[in-house]
C-alpha positions as CSV (number, residue, x, y, z in Angstrom):
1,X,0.0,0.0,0.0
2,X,0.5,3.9,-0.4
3,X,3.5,4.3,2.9
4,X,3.4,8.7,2.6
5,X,6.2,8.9,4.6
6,X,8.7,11.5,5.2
7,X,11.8,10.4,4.8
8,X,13.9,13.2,4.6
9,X,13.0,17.3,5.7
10,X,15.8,20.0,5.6
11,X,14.1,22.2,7.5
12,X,11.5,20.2,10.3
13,X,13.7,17.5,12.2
14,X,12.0,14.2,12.2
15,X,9.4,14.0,15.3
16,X,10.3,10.6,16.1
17,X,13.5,10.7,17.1
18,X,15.3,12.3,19.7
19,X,17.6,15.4,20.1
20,X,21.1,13.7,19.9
21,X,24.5,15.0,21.6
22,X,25.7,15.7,17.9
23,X,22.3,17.7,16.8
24,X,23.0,19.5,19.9
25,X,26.5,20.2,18.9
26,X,25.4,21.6,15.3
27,X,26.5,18.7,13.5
28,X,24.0,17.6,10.6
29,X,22.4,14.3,11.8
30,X,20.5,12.5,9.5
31,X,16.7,12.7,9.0
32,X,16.5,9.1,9.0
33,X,18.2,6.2,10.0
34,X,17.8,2.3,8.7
35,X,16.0,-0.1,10.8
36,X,18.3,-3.2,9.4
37,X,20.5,-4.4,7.5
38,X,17.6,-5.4,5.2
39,X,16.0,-1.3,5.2
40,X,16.1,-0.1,1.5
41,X,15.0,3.0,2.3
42,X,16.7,5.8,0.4
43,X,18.9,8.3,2.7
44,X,18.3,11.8,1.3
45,X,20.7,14.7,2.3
46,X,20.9,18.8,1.3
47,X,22.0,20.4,4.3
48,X,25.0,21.3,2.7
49,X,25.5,25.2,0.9
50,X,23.8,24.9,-1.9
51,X,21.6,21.6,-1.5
52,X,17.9,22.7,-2.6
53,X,15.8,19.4,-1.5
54,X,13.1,20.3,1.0
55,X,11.5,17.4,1.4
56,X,12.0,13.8,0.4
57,X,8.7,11.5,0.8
58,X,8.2,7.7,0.0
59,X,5.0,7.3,-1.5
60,X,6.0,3.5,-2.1
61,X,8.7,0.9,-1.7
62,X,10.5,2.1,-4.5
63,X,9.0,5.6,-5.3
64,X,9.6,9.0,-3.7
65,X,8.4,12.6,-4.2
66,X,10.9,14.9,-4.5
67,X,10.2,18.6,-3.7
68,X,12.9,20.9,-4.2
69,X,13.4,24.8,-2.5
70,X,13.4,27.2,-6.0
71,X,16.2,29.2,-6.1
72,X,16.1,33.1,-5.0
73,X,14.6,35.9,-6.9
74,X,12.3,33.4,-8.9
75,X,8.7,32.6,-9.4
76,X,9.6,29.4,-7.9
77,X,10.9,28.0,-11.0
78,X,13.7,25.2,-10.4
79,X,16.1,24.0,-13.1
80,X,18.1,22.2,-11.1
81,X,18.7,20.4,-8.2
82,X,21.6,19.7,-6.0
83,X,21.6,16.5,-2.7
84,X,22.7,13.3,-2.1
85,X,21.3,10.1,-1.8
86,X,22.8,6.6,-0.3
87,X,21.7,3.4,0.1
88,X,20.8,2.4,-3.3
89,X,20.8,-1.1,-4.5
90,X,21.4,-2.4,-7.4
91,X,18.7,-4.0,-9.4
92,X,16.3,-1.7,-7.2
């Protein structure tokens, strides 16, 4: 079925997880971290100078919805689009 989940918000940290040491410290934790070995979630990141992904959300297994931040002085038109993403798999 349809998951909707947010997997990955530059802005909002994620509500179910606790305020670590290193948050704390201003390092960049990550939005999400796998369950197992077996988690194929995607690990979005743009927290970085110029990273534009707002929000990353799996809609299924193996789909996600992008949305990206438009750049400054726009009509929020985006032409590109600068983050990273880990934990692919091949074949997936």
């Amino acid at each position: 079925g349809v998951m909707n989940r947010v997997v990955f918000d530059s802005i909002e940290p994620n509500p179910s997880r606790q305020t670590s040491q290193a948050a704390a410290a201003g390092q960049v934790v990550p939005y999400y971290e796998l369950e197992s070995a077996e988690d194929s979630t995607l690990i979005f990141e743009s927290r970085f100078e110029s990273g534009n992904l707002r929000r990353a959300i799996q809609i299924f297994t193996c789909e996600y919805d992008l949305i990206l931040r438009p750049d400054i002085n726009t009509r929020g038109h985006t032409q590109w689009f600068y983050f990273s993403v880990k934990n692919m798999r091949k074949g997936r």
